[in-house]
ROROTI-588783 format. One record per atom (N, C-alpha, C): x, y, z; atom name; residue in one letter. Coordinates in steps of 0.2 Angstrom, whole numbers, plus 2048, in hexadecimal, padded with zeros to 3 digits. Example, Ala and Ser with C-alpha at 12.3 -4.5 7.8 and 13.67 -1.06 7.14 Angstrom:
// ROROTI-588783
@X:842&Y:7E4&Z:827&atomo:N&residuo:A
@X:83E&Y:7EA&Z:827&atomo:CA&residuo:A
@X:842&Y:7F0&Z:827&atomo:C&residuo:A
@X:840&Y:7F5&Z:823&atomo:N&residuo:S
@X:844&Y:7FB&Z:824&atomo:CA&residuo:S
@X:840&Y:800&Z:827&atomo:C&residuo:S
//
This chain:
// ROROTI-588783
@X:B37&Y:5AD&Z:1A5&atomo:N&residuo:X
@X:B3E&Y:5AE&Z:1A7&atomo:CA&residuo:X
@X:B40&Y:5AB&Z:1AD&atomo:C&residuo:X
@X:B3C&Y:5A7&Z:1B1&atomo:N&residuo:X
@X:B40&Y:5A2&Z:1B6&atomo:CA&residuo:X
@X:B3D&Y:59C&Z:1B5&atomo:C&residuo:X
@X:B44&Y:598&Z:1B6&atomo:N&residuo:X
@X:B45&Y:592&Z:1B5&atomo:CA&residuo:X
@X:B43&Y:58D&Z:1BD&atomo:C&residuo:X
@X:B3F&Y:58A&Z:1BF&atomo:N&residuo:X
@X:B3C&Y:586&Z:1C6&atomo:CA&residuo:X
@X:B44&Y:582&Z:1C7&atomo:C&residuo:X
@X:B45&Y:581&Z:1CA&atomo:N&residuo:X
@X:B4B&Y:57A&Z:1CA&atomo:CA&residuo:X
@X:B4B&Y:575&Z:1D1&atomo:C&residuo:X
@X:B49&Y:570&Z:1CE&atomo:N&residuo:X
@X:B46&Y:56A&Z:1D3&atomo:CA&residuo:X
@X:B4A&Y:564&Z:1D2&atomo:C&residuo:X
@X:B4B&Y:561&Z:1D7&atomo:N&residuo:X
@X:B4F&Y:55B&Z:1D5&atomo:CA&residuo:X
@X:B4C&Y:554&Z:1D4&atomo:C&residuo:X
@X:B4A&Y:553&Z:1CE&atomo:N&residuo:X
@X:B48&Y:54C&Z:1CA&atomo:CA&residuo:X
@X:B47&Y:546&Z:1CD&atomo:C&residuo:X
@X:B4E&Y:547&Z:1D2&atomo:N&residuo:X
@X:B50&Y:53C&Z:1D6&atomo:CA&residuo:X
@X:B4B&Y:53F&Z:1DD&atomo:C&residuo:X
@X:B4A&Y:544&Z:1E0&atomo:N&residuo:X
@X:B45&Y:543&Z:1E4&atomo:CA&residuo:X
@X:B3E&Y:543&Z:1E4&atomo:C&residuo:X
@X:B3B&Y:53F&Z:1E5&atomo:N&residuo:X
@X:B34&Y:53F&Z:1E3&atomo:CA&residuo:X
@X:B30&Y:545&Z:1E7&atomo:C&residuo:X
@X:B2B&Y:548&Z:1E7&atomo:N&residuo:X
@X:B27&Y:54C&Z:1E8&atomo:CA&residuo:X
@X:B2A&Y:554&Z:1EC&atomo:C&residuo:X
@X:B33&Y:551&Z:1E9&atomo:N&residuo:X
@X:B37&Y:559&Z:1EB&atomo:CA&residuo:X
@X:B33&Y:55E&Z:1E8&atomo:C&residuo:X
@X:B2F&Y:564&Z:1EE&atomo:N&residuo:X
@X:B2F&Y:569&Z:1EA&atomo:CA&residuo:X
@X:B34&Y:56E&Z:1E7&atomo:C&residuo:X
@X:B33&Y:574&Z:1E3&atomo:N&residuo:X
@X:B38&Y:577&Z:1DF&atomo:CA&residuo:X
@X:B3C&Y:578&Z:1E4&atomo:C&residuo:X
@X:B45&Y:578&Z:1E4&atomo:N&residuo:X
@X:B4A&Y:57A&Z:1E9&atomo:CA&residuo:X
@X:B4D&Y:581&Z:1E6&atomo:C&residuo:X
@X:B4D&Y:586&Z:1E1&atomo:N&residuo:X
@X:B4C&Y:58C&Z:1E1&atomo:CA&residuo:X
@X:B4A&Y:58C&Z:1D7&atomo:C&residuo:X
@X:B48&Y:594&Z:1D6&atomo:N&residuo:X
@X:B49&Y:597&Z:1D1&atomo:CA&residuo:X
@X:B4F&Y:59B&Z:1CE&atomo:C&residuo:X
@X:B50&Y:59B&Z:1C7&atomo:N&residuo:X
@X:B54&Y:59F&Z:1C3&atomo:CA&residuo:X
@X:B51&Y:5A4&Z:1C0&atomo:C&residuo:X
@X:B51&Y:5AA&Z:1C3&atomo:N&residuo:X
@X:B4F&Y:5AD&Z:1BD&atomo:CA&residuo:X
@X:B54&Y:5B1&Z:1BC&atomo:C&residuo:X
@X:B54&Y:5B2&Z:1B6&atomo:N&residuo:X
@X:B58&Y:5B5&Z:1B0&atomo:CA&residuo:X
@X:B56&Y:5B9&Z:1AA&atomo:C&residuo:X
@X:B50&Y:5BE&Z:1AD&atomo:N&residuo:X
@X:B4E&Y:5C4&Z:1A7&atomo:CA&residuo:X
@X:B53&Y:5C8&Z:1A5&atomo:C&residuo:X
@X:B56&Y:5C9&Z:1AC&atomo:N&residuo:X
@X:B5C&Y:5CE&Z:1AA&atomo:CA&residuo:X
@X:B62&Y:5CE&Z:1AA&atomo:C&residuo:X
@X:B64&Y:5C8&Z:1AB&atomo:N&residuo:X
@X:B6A&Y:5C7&Z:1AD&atomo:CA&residuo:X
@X:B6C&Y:5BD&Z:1AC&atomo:C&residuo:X
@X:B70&Y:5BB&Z:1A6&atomo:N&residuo:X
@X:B71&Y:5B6&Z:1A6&atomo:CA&residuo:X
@X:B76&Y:5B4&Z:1A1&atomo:C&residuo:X
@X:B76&Y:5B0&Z:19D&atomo:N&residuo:X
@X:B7C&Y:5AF&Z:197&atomo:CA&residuo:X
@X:B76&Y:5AB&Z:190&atomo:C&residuo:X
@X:B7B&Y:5AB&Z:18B&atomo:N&residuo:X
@X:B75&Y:5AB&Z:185&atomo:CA&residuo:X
@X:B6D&Y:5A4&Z:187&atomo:C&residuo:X
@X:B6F&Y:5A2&Z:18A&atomo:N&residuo:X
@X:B6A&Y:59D&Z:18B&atomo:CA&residuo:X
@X:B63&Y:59F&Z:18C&atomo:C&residuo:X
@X:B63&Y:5A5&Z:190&atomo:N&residuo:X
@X:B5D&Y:5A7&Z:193&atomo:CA&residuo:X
@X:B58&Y:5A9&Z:18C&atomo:C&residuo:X
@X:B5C&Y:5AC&Z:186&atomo:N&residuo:X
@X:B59&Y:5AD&Z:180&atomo:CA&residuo:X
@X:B56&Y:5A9&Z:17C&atomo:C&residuo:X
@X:B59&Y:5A0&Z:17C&atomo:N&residuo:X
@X:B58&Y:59D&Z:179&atomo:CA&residuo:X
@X:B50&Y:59A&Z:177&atomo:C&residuo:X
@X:B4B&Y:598&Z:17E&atomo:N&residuo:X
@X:B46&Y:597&Z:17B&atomo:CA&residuo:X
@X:B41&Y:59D&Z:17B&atomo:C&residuo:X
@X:B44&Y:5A2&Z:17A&atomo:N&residuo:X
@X:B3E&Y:5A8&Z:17A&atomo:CA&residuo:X
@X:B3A&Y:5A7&Z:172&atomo:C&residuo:X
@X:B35&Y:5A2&Z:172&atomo:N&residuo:X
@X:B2F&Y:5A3&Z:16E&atomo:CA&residuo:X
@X:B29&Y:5A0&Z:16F&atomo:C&residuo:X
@X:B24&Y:5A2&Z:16A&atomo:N&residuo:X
@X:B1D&Y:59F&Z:16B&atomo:CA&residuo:X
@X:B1C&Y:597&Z:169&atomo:C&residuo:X
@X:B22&Y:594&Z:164&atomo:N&residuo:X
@X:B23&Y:58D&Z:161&atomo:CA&residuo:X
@X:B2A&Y:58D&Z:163&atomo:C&residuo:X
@X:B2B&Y:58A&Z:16B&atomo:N&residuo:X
@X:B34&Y:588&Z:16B&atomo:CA&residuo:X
@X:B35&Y:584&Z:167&atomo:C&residuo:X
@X:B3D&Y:581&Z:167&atomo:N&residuo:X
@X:B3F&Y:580&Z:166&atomo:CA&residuo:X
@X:B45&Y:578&Z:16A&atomo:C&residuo:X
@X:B43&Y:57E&Z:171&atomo:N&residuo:X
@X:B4A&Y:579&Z:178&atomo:CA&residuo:X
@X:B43&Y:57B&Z:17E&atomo:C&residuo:X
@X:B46&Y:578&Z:182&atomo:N&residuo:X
@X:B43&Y:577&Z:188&atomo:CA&residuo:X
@X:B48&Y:577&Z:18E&atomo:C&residuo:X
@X:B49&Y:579&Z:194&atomo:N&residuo:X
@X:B4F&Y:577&Z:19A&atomo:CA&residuo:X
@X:B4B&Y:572&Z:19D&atomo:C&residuo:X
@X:B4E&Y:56D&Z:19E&atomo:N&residuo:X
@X:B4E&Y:566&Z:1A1&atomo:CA&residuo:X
@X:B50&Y:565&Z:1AA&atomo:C&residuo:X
@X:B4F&Y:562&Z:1AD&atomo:N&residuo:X
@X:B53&Y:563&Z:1B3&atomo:CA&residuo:X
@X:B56&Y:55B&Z:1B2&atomo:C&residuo:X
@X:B5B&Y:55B&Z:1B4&atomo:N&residuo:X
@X:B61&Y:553&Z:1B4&atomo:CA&residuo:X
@X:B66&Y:550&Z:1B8&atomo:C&residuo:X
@X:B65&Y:54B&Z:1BC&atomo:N&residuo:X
@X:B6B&Y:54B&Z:1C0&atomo:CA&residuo:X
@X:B70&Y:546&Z:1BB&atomo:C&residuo:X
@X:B76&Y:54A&Z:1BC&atomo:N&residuo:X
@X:B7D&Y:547&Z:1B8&atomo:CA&residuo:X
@X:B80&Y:548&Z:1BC&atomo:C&residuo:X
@X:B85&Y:542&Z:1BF&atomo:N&residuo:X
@X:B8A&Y:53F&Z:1C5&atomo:CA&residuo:X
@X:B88&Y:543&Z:1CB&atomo:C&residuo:X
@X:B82&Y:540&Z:1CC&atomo:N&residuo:X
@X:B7E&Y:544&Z:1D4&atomo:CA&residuo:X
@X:B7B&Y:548&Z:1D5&atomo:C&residuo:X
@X:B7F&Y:54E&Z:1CF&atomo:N&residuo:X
@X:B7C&Y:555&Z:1CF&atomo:CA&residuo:X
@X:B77&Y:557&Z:1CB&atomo:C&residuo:X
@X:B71&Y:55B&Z:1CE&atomo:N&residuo:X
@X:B6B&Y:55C&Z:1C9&atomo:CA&residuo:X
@X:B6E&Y:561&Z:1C6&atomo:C&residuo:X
@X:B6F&Y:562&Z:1BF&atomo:N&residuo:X
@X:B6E&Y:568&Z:1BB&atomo:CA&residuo:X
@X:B68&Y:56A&Z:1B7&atomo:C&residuo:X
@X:B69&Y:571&Z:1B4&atomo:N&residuo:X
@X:B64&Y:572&Z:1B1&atomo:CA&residuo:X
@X:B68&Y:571&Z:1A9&atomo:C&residuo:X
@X:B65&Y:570&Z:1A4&atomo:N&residuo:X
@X:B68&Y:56F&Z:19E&atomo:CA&residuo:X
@X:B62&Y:570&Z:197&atomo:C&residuo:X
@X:B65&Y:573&Z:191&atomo:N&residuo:X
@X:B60&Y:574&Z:18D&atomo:CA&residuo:X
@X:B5F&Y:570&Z:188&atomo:C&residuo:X
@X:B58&Y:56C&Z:185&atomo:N&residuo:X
@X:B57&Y:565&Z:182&atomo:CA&residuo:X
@X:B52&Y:569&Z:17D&atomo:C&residuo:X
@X:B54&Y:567&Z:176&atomo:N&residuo:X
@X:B54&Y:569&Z:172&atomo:CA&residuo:X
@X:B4C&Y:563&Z:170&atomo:C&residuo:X
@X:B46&Y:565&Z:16E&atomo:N&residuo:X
@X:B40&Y:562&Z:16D&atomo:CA&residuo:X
@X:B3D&Y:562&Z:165&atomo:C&residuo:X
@X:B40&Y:566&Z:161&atomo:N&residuo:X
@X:B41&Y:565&Z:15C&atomo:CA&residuo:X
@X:B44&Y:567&Z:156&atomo:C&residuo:X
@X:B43&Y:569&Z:14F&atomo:N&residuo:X
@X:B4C&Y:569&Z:14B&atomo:CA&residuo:X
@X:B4B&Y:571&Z:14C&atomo:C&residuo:X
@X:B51&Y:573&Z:14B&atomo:N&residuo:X
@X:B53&Y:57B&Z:14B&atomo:CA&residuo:X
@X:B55&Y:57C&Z:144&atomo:C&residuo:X
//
């Protein structure tokens, strides 16, 4: 239930913090709970900003 979140354009950046969300989050935090996901969180910088975002790895 936590999510590392590192920023990608920096090369050998370590982790800049965690998410965690066992208890407190909005539907997303549900979404890969299984033993054969489905999605994965990604980390991506879009227009300079790293976000975290959810990438779907195979069909639903």
């Amino acid at each position: 239930m936590v999510l590392d979140f590192y920023r990608p354009d920096i090369i050998n950046e370590p982790v800049i913090c965690q998410v965690y969300c066992e208890k407190k989050g909005n539907w997303v935090r549900l979404v890969n709970h299984s033993c054969k996901p489905c999605a994965r969180f990604v980390i991506k910088v879009v227009s300079g900003k790293a976000r975290a975002m959810l990438q779907v790895i195979r069909d639903i």
